[in-house]
Each structure stands twice: as C-alpha cells, then as structure tokens.
C-alpha positions as CSV (number, residue, x, y, z in Angstrom):
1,X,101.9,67.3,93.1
2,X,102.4,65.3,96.2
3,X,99.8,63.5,97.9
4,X,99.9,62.0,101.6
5,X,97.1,59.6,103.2
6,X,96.9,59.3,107.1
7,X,95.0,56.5,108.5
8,X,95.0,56.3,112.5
9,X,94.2,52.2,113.0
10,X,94.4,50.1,115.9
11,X,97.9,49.3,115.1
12,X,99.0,53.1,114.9
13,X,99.2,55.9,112.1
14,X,100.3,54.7,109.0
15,X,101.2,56.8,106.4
16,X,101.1,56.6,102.3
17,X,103.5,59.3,100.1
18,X,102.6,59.2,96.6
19,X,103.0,61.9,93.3
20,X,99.2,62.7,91.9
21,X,98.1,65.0,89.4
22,X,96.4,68.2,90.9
23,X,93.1,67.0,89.7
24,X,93.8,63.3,91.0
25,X,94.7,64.6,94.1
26,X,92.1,67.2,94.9
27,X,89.7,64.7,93.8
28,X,90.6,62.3,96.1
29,X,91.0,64.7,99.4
30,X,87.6,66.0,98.3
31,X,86.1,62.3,98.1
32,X,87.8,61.9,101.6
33,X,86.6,64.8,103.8
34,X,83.8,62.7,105.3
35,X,86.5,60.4,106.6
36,X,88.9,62.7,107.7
37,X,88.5,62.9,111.6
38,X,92.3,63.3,112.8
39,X,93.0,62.0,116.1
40,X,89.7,59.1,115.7
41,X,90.0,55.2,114.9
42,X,89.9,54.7,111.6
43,X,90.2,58.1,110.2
44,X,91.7,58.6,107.0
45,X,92.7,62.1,105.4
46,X,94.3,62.8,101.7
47,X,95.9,66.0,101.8
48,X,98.0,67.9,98.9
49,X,101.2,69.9,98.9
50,X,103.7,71.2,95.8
51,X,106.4,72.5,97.7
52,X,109.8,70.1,98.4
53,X,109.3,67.9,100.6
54,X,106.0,68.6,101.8
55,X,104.4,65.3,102.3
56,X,106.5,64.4,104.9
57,X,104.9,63.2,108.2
58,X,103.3,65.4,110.9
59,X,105.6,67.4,113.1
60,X,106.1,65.3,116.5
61,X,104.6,67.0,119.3
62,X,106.5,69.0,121.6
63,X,106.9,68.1,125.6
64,X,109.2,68.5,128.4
65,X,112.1,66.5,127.9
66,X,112.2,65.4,131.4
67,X,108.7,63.8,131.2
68,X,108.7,62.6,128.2
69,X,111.5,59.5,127.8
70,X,111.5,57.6,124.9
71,X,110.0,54.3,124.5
72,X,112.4,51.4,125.6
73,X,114.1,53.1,127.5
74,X,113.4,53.0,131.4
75,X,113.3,49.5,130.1
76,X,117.3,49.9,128.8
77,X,118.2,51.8,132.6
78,X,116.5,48.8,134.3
79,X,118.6,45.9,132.5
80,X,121.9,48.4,133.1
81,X,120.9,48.1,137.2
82,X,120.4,44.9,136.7
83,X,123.6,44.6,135.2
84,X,125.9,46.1,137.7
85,X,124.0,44.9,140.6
86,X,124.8,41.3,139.7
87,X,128.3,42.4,139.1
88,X,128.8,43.4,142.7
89,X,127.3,40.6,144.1
C-alpha cells in the first residue's frame, strides 16, 4: 500500500512517499487525525492509497493564466528590459 505524509511548515509543504502495510498505514493515518488540519502551520496528515501512482502530490490549483505568472519570472522580463535598454544606449 502507499502511504503519503504532508506537513505544511514555515518553510513550505514537504512531502514523504513511502510503501506501508495496510495495517501500518491505517494505523498511522488513524494516530494522525488530530494533527491533520490542511492548509494550518504545522499540520501533518498520513493518508493511504493502492492504486498506481496514487501518492503523488496534491493537484496544483487552477487560476487564470493571465494572473497567475510563475515565480521568477516578472523578475526574468525585468533583466531582458534591462538588457536591451543598455543595448541602445
């Protein structure tokens, strides 16, 4: 059975993919319900899948791509500006 921890920290989500009994693991997701609080500092939630590929990580969530640019790069556009200002100067 596959077995994926979530723990939202300061630093971000991290993630933990293992292979668990079906015991182990429904022990352990059981033990961690009272931590489980997705979306809250320091929550962390054990769940358990059998199917291929099932403990992969959460879906991203789905916006506009106009609004949402990806990280770096109005950062990447400003340097380019920067580049072919200086070149015309």
């Amino acid at each position: 059975m596959c077995q994926k921890e979530v723990m939202e920290q300061s630093a971000g989500i991290m993630y933990r993919k293992s292979c668990a009994s079906s015991a182990a693991c429904l022990i352990a997701s059981a033990g961690y319900q009272s931590f489980c609080s997705p979306g809250k500092l320091n929550s962390v939630c054990i769940s358990c899948c059998n199917t291929p590929l099932c403990n992969g990580p959460r879906p991203k969530k789905r916006g506009s791509s106009a609004s949402a640019l990806r990280p770096g790069l109005p950062t990447t556009i400003l340097l380019l500006k920067l580049a072919l200002f200086s070149a015309h100067c």
